[in-house]
C-alpha positions in Angstrom: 20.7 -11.9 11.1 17.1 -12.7 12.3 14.5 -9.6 11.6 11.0 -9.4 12.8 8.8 -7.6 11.3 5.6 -6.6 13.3 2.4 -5.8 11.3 -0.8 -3.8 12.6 -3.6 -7.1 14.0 -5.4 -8.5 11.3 -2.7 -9.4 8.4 -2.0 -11.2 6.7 -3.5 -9.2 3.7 -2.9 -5.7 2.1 0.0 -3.4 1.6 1.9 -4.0 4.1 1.9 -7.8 4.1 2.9 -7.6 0.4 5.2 -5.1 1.5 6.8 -7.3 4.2 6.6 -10.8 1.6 8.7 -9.1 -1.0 12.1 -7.9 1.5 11.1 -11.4 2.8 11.8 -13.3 0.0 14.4 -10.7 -1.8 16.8 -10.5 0.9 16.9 -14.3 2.7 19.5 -15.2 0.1 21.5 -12.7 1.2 21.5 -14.1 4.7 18.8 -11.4 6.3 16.1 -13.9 7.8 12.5 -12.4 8.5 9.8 -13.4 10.4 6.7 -11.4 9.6 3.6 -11.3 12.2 0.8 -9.4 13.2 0.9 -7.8 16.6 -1.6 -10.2 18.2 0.2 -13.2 16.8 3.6 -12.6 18.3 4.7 -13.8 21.3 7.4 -13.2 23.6 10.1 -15.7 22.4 9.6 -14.1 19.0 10.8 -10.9 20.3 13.5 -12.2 22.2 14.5 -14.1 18.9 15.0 -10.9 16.9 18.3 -9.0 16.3 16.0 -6.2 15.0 12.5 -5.5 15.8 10.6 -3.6 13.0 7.3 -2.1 13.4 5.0 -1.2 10.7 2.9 1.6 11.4 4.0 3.7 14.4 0.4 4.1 16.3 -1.2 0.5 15.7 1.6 -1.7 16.7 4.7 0.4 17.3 4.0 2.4 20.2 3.2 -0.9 21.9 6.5 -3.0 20.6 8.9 0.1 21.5 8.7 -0.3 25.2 9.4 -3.8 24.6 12.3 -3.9 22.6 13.8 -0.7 24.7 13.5 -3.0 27.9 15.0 -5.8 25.6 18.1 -3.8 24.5 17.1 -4.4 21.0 17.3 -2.2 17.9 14.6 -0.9 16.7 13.2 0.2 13.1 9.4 1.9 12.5 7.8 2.3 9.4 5.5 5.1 9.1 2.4 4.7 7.3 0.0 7.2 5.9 -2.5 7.3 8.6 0.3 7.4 10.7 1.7 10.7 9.2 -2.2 11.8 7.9 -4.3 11.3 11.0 -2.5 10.2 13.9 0.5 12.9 14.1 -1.8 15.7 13.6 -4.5 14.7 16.8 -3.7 15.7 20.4 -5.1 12.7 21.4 -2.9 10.1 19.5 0.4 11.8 18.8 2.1 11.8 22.1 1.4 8.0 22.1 3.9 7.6 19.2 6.6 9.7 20.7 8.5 6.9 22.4 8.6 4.7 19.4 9.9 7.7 17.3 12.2 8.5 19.7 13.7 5.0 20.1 13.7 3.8 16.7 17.2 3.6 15.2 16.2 4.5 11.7 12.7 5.4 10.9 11.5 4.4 7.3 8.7 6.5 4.9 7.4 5.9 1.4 7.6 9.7 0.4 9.3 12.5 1.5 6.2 14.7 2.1 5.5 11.8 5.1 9.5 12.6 6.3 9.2 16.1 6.2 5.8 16.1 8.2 7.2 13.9 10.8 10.1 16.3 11.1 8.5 19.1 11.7 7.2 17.5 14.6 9.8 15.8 15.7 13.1 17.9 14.7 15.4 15.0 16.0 14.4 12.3 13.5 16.0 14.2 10.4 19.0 12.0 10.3 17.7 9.0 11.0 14.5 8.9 8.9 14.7 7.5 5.1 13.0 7.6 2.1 12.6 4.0 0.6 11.1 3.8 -2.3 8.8 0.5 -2.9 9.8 -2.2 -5.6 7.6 -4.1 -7.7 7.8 -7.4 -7.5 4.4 -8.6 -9.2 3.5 -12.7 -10.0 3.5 -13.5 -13.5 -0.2 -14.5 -12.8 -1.6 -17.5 -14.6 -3.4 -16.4 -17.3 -6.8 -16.2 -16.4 -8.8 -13.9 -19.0 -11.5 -11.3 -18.4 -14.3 -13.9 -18.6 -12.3 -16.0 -15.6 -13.4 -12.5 -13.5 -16.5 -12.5 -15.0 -16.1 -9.6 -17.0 -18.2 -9.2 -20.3 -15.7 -8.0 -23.4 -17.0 -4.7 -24.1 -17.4 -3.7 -20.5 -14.9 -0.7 -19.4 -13.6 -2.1 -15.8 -12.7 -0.1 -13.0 -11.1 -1.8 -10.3 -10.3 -1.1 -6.5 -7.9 -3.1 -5.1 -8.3 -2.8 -1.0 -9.1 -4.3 2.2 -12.6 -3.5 2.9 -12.2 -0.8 5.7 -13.3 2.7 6.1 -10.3 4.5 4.6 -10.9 3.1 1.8 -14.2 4.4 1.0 -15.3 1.9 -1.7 -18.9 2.9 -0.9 -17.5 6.5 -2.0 -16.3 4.7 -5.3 -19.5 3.4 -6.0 -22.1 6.0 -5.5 -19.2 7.9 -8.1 -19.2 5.3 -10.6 -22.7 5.0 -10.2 -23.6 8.1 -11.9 -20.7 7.3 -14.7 -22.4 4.0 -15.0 -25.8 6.0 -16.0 -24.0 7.6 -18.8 -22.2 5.1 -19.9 -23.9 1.8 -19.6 -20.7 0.1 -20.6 -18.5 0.7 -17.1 -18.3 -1.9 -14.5 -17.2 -1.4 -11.2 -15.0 -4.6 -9.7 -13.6 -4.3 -5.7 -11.1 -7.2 -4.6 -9.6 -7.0 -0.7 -9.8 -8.8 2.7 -12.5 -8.0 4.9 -11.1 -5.6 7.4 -14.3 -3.8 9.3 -17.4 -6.1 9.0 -19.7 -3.5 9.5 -18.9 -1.7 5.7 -18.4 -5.2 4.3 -22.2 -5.7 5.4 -23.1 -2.1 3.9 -21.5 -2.7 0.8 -22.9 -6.0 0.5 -26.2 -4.7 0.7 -25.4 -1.9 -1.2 -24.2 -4.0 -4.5 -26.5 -6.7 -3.9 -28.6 -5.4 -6.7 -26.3 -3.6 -8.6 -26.4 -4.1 -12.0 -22.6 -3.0 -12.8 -20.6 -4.0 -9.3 -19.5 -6.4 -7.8 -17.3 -7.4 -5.1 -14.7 -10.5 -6.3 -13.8 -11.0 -2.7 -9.8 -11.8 -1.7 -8.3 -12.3 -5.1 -5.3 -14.7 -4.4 -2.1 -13.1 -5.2 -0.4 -15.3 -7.8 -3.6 -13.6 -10.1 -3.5 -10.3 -9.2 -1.5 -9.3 -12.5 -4.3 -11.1 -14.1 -6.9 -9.1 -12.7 -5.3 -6.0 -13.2 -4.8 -6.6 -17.2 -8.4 -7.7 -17.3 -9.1 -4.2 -16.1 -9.6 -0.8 -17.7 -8.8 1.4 -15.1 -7.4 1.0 -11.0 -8.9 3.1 -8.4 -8.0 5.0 -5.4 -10.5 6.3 -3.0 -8.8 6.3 -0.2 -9.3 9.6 2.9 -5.6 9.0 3.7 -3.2 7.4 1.7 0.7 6.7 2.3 1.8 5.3 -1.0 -0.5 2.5 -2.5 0.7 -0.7 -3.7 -2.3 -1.5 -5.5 -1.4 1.6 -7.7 2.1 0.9 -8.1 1.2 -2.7 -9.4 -1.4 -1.7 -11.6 0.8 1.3 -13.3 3.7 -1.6 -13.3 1.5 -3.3 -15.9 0.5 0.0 -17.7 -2.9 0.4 -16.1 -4.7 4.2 -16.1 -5.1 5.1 -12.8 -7.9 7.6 -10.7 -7.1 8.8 -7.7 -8.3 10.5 -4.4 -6.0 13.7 -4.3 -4.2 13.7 -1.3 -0.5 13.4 0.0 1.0 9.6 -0.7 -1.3 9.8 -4.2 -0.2 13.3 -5.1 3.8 12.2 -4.1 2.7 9.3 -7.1 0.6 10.7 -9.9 1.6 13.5 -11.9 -2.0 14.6 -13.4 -2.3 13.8 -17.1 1.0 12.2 -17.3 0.5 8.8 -15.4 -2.7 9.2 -13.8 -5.5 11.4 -13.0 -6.8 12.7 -9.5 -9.5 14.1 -7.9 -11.0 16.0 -5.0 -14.8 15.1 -4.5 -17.4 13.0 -5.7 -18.3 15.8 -8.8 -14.3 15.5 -10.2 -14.2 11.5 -9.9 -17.2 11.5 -12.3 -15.8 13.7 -14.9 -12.5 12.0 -14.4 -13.5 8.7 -14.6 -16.0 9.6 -17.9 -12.6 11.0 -19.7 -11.5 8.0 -19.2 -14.2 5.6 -20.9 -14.4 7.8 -23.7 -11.0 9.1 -24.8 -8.6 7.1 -25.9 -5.6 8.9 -26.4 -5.8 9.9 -22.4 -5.3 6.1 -21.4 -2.7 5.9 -24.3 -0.9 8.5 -22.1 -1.8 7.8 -18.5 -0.4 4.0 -19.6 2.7 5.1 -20.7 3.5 7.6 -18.2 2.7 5.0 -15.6 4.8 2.2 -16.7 7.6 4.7 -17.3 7.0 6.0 -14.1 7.4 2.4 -12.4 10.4 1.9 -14.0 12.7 5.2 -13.6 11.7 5.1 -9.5 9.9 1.4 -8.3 13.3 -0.8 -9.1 13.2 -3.6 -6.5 16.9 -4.2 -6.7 17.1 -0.8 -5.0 14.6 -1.2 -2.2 16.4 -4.3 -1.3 20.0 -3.3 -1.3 18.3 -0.2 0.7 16.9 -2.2 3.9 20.1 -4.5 3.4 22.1 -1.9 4.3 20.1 -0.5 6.4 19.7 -2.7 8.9 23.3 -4.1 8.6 24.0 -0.8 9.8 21.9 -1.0 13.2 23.4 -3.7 14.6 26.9 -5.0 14.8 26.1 -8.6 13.4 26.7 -9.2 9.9 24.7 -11.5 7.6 25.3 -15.6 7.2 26.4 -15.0 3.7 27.9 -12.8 1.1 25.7 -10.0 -0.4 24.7 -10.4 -3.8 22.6 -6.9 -4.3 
């Protein structure tokens, strides 16, 4: 069974290419083959290739791959992300865009039921064909690399932000926060690894840091070291406007990391406040957040191992896989080239 998956333009990087990589490699031995592109890469013997096309994000790329696969007679899967579900479904402008692509897809994926429920309301007809996945973690062993590898001093307390260098994001927002931590406690560091996405922030934030005597930007951190980074750390960071459900923070709660987070729906659906992570609503709260951090102990104790536990009792990646196996078995009447092992 041949699968292509079709990612917003500019992958590969982020969320979703990770996303995409891991049901890539989990479920090829169980004869599910997937091609994964970004929608300015693929072209049209790619489509007409595919037993199923599957879009990820329903604005940026499915609304545009719907018509194609309807004309094509082929089935059709969408994953909805969080600007999806946070921005675009609730504008005039932009929703009615998406309604074919809802309407068409077979089975229409989310990361949290919040996200489902929203889309519902909208869209009352999707209720039985729209799942809850949730992610697996499927993180590199890394290669050992130490704190002084990333250029991090031993007594420095490390905040990181994993992200692709785009407005939703906000790392700017994380800085001028950390900023004022920073003055209180000379000790923190502020580290930010991602693609460039939107070259105009990349060129603010260069400037911005250029001078900076506690962040720095470390640029696209290859992904075999990603666990490495994230143990070198003290703390991972969310700042993002909109969220869905952020791999970054699943990965670095997979390897017992404290997390601080923007509080809105896909990080709320995540972090239960003072059990595996702490959240906040403006600039004032991520300071006094992030300062509990640096200075008490106990609380990272806590946030650690409410976050690994929390990886553990909901993230399995044995599930997700024998999830989309059987999903997309059932949208089409072809059957995989071999046995199922999941």
């Amino acid at each position: 069974m041949n699968i292509l998956i079709v990612l917003p333009p500019g992958m590969p990087s982020g969320g979703n290419w990770t996303y995409s990589g891991r049901l890539q490699r989990g479920l090829e031995p169980n004869g599910i083959c997937i091609t994964r592109k970004a929608l300015d890469q693929v072209e049209a013997g790619d489509y007409e290739a595919a037993d199923i096309i599957h879009s990820y994000n329903a604005y940026i790329t499915g609304r545009h791959i719907a018509p194609i696969a309807k004309r094509l007679g082929k089935p059709f899967v969408l994953t909805m992300t969080g600007t999806d579900v946070n921005e675009h479904l609730i504008h005039p402008e932009s929703a009615p865009s998406m309604r074919e692509a809802v309407e068409y897809a077979a089975r229409i994926v989310f990361l949290t039921e919040n996200a489902r429920e929203r889309l519902t309301e909208m869209f009352p007809a999707t209720a039985l064909k729209s799942i809850v996945v949730n992610l697996g973690i499927d993180l590199p062993p890394g290669s050992g690399k130490t704190r002084a590898d990333f250029g991090i001093e031993e007594d420095a307390f490390v905040f990181l932000l994993v992200a692709g260098i785009r407005g939703v994001k906000r790392p700017l927002f994380a800085y001028e926060g950390l900023r004022r931590v920073h003055a209180v406690h000379p000790q923190v560091r502020f580290l930010i690894a991602g693609s460039v996405i939107d070259e105009g922030l990349f060129d603010e934030l260069q400037r911005t840091l250029e001078d900076s005597p506690f962040a720095s930007y470390l640029g696209e951190v290859p992904y075999d070291d990603i666990r490495d980074l994230y143990l070198a750390a003290d703390a991972a960071m969310n700042t993002s406007s909109s969220e869905g459900l952020s791999h970054a923070l699943l990965e670095a709660m997979s390897v017992g990391r404290p997390v601080l987070a923007t509080n809105v729906p896909g990080n709320r659906d995540l972090i239960e406040e003072d059990v595996n992570g702490l959240l906040f609503h403006d600039d004032d709260e991520l300071e006094v957040q992030a300062a509990r951090l640096v200075t008490d102990g106990s609380l990272r104790d806590r946030l650690s191992a409410g976050a690994t536990a929390t990886i553990e009792e909901n993230f399995s990646l044995r599930r997700e896989l024998k999830t989309f196996f059987e999903l997309y078995t059932s949208v089409t009447a072809l059957k995989p080239c071999t046995a199922a092992t999941l």
